[in-house]
N, C-alpha and C positions, 0 to 999 in steps of 0.2 A: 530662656524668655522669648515667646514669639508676639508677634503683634497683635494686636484685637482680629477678630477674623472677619474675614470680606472674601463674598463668593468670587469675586474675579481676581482675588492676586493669594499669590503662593503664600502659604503659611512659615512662616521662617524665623532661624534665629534674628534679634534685632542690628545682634552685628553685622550679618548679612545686608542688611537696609542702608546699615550707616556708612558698611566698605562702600555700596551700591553710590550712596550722594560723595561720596570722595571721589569718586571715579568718577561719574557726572561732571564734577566741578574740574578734576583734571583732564579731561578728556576735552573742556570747551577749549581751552589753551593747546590742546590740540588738533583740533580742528582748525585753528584757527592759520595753520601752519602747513598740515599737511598738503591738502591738495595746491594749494599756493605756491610752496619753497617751491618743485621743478620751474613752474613758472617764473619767479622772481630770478630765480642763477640763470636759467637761460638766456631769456627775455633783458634784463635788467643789468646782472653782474656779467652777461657776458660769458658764460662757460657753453660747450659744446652739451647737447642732448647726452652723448655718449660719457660724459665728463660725468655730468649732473648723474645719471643711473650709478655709475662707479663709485659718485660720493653717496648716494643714498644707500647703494649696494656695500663700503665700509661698516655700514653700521651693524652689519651682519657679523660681520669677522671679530668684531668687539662683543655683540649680543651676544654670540657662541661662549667668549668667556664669563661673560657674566648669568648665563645661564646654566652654565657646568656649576660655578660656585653659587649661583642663587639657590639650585635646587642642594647641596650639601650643606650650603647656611640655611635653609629652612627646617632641615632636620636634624640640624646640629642643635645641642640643649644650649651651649652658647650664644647663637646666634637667635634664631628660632624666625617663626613669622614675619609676628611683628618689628625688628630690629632689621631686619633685612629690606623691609617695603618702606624703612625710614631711609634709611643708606639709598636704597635706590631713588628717593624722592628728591633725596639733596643731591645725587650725582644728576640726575638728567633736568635740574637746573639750574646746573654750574654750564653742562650742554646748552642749554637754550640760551644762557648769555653768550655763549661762543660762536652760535650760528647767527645772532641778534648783531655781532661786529663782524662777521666772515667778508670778505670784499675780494677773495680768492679760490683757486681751486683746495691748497693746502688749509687753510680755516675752516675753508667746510668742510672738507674729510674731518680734521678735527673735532669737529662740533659733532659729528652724527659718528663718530667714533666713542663719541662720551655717552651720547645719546641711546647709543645700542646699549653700551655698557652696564648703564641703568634700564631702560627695557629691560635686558635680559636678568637684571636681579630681581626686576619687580614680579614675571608674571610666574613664576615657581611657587613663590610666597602667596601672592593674592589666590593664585587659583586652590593654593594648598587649602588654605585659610575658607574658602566656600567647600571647599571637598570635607575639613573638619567639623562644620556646624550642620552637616545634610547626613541623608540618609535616601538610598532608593531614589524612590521618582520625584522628591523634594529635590536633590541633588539637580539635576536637569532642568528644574523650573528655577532653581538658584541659581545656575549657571546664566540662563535665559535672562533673568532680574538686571544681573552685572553688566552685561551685553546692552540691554537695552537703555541701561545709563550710560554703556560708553555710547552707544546710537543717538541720545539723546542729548548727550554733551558735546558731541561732532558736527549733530545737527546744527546746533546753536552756535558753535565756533566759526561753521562754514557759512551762516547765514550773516551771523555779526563781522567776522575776515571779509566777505566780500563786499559786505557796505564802507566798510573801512579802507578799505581798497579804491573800491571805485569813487568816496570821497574825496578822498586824502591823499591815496598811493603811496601811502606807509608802509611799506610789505616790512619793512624792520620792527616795527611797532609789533608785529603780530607775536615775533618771538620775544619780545621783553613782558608783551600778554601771559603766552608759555610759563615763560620760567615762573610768576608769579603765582598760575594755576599748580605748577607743583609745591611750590610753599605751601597752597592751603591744603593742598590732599596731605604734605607734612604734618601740619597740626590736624587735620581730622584723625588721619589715625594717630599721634601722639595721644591726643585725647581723648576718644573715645573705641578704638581699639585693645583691645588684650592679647594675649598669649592664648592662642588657640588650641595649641596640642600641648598636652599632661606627660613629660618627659620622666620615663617613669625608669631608664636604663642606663642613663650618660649616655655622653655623646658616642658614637657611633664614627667606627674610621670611614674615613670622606671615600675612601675607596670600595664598601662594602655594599652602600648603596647601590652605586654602579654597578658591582658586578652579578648583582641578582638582576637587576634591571636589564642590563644587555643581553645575561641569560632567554629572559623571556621573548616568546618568539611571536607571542603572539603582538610585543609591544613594539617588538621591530618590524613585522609587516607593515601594521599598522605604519610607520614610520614613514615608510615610505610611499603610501598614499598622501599622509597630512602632507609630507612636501611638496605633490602636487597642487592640493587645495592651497595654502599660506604662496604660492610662486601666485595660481589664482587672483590673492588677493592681493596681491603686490603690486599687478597690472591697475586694480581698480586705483591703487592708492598713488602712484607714482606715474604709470603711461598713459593711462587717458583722458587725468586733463589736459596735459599736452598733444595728445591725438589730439582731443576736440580743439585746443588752440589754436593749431598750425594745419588739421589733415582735412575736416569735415567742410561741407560747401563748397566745393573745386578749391582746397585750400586758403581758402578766405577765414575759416575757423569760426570759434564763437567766442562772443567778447566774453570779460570775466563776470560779467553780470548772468550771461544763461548759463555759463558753466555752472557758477555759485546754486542758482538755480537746480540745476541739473542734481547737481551732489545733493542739493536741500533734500529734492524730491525722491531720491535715492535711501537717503535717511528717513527721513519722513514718513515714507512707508514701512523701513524694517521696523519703526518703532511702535505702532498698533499692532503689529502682525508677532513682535518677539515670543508674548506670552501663549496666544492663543498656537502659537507652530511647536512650541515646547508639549504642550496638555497634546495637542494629536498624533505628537512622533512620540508619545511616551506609551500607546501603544504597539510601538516596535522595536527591535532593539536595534543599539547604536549605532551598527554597521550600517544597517538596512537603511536610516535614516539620513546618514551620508550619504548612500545610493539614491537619495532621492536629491539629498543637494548634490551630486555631483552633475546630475540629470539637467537642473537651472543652470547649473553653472553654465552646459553645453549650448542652451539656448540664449543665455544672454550674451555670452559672442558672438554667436550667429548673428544677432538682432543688431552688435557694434559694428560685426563687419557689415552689414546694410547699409547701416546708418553712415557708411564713410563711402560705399558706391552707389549709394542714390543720391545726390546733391538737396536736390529740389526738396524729398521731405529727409534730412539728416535728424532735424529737431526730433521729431516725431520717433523714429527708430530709434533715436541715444535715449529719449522718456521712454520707449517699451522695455529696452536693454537692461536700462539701469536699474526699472522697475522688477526683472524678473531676477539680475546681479542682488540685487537688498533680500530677496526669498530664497536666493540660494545661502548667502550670508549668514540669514538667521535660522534657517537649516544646519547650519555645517556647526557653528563656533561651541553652541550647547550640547550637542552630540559628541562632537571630537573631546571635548572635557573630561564628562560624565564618562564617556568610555574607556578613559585612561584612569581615571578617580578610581572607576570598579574595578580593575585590574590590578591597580596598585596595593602592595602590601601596607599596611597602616606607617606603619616605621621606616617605609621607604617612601612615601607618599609624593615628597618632595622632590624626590629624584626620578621618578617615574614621571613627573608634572613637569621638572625640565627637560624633558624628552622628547616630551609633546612641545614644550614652549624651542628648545633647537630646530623643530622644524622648520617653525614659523622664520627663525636667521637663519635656514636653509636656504628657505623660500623665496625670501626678503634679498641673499644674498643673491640668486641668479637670474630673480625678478626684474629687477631695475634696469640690471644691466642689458638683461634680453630686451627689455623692451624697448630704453633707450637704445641699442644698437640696429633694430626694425626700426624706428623713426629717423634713425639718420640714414637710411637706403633710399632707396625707391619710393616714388609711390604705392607701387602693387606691392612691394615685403611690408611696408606698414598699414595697409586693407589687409592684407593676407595672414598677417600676426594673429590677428584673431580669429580666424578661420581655425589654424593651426592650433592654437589654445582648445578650439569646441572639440577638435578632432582627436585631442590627447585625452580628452574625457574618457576614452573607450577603457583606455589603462588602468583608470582611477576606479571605474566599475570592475573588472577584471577583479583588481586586486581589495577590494570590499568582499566581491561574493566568494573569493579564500578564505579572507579572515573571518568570514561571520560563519565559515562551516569549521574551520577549526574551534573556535569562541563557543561554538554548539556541541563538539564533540569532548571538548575538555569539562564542561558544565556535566555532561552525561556521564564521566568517570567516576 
């Protein structure tokens, strides 16, 4: 069943639409959180920059297992999909009450030790789940759709957190917000969710999956680019609001009102631009199309590290930066999907999709802590962090135009 048709939006299953507004509505509870938490433990609880990266960098080490077993319970006929994106919706908030009382270093590892946990069982499943209702270049404007409600529900988290913020200064409020938004994605897909894939074999030993998947070589090159991109985005999500807090204006910073701002504007723009960058990168294939986001990527550092050795216009340069970080973003997330989805065997789909999704607690795991340990240096290592980010771009290109000539050569056999 797809929806009445309309020339500017993807023609798609309905369950595609409904995952889409579940993830919206979980996604405002996260927002509302994210850019915030470093500032709050810092600032507030009192933990070191370097503290704060390590706890946010735990959640990786937890992600990693619930991404091993999200992607074998999504193709397990026991578990399946849908069972799996419920489990991980009541684990990660039982997390968000944990970080909601955290007043320590040890509570918050805690909390974002649950929190990865559930991450990592959710996104094997969800991504499985749009990879089962697509086909082709549907596939990549579905991908595109989900993206844009998470862009769209972050949006809104981070606009509504910083008014509440700068009201109130409830930074605890915002995770009892959290946990609530995962309740309702609970009952949406309770409700209106199904069993996506037709298990037509039994289940499958948990280890079979794996070892076709780690076979594949071209899934492991791949691998090791996504973990560049997902470390990427770990900077946006964890080090620069606290750069902008503490490093931009001769350290003077920006209050949490331009930062909020900042991110708004940041979102804001990925979110008109999701669908239309899906329909013109689907004239290329999906390597080539990371090679275009790896390319933003390299320029919206450049643009942060300006923006932190020019004082006088920082505002200016953090709005160009972040404006070209939101096009690299929605470049990279629909591509890196769809390219894993196509390579994937039907019956290992899940585990192929945890693979992609470990990157991301690869990334998550050495993100945080990289960048919280350049903020606690120098001035010039925390200007110069980003420099170093644009300049590793060269790698990320490198190893795209291998894997798009192997990807071409195995197609030709």
């Amino acid at each position: 069943m797809n929806l009445p048709k309309r020339p500017w939006l993807p023609q798609l299953d309905y369950q595609v639409w409904i995952l889409a507004a579940g993830r919206l509505l979980s996604q405002i509870g996260t927002g509302f959180t994210l850019f915030y938490a470093p500032i709050f433990f810092v600032n507030q609880v009192g933990l070191s920059a370097t503290a704060v990266g390590l706890g946010l960098g735990s959640a990786s080490v937890s992600g990693i297992v619930g991404r091993i077993l999200g992607g074998s319970f999504t193709d397990s006929q026991a578990w399946g999909r849908r069972r799996t994106l419920l489990f991980s919706a009541a684990v990660s908030t039982i997390a968000s009450l944990v970080l909601a009382a955290a007043t320590n270093f040890p509570l918050f590892v805690a909390g974002n030790l649950i929190m990865g946990f559930g991450v990592g069982l959710y996104w094997p499943a969800t991504e499985a789940v749009v990879a089962d209702l697509t086909r082709g270049r549907d596939r990549n404007e579905a991908y595109a759709l989900t993206r844009l409600a998470d862009n769209i529900g972050l949006g809104l988290g981070v606009v509504l957190g910083g008014i509440l913020i700068q009201t109130t200064g409830a930074y605890r409020t915002l995770f009892v917000i959290d946990a609530v938004s995962f309740v309702i994605f609970f009952g949406v897909v309770y409700a209106a969710i199904r069993e996506t894939y037709q298990f037509t074999q039994g289940d499958q030993s948990l280890v079979q999956g794996w070892v076709i998947a780690l076979r594949d070589q071209r899934l492991l090159i791949y691998a090791l680019v996504n973990i560049l991109f997902t470390t990427y985005l770990a900077q946006i999500n964890s080090t620069m609001p606290l750069y902008f807090k503490n490093f931009v204006q001769n350290s003077r910073g920006f209050d949490a009102t331009t930062i909020s701002a900042l991110f708004t504007w940041h979102i804001a723009l990925a979110v008109p631009c999701q669908l239309p960058a899906a329909r013109f990168l689907n004239r290329f294939s999906h390597s080539q199309a990371l090679i275009f986001s790896a390319l933003f990527w390299a320029v919206g550092f450049v643009l942060i590290w300006i923006a932190g050795i020019m004082p006088s216009a920082a505002l200016i340069w953090a709005v160009l930066g972040l404006g070209v970080l939101a096009i690299a973003t929605i470049t990279y997330a629909p591509a890196a999907s769809s390219l894993v989805a196509d390579l994937a065997p039907e019956a290992q789909r899940g585990v192929y999709l945890s693979i992609n999704s470990l990157c991301w607690a690869v990334g998550y795991l050495i993100g945080p802590p990289l960048g919280g340990f350049a903020l606690d240096q120098s001035r010039l290592w925390a200007d110069g962090f980003w420099l170093a980010l644009a300049f590793s771009v060269g790698v990320a290109v490198l190893i795209l135009l291998y894997l798009n000539r192997i990807i071409l050569s195995k197609a030709n056999l």
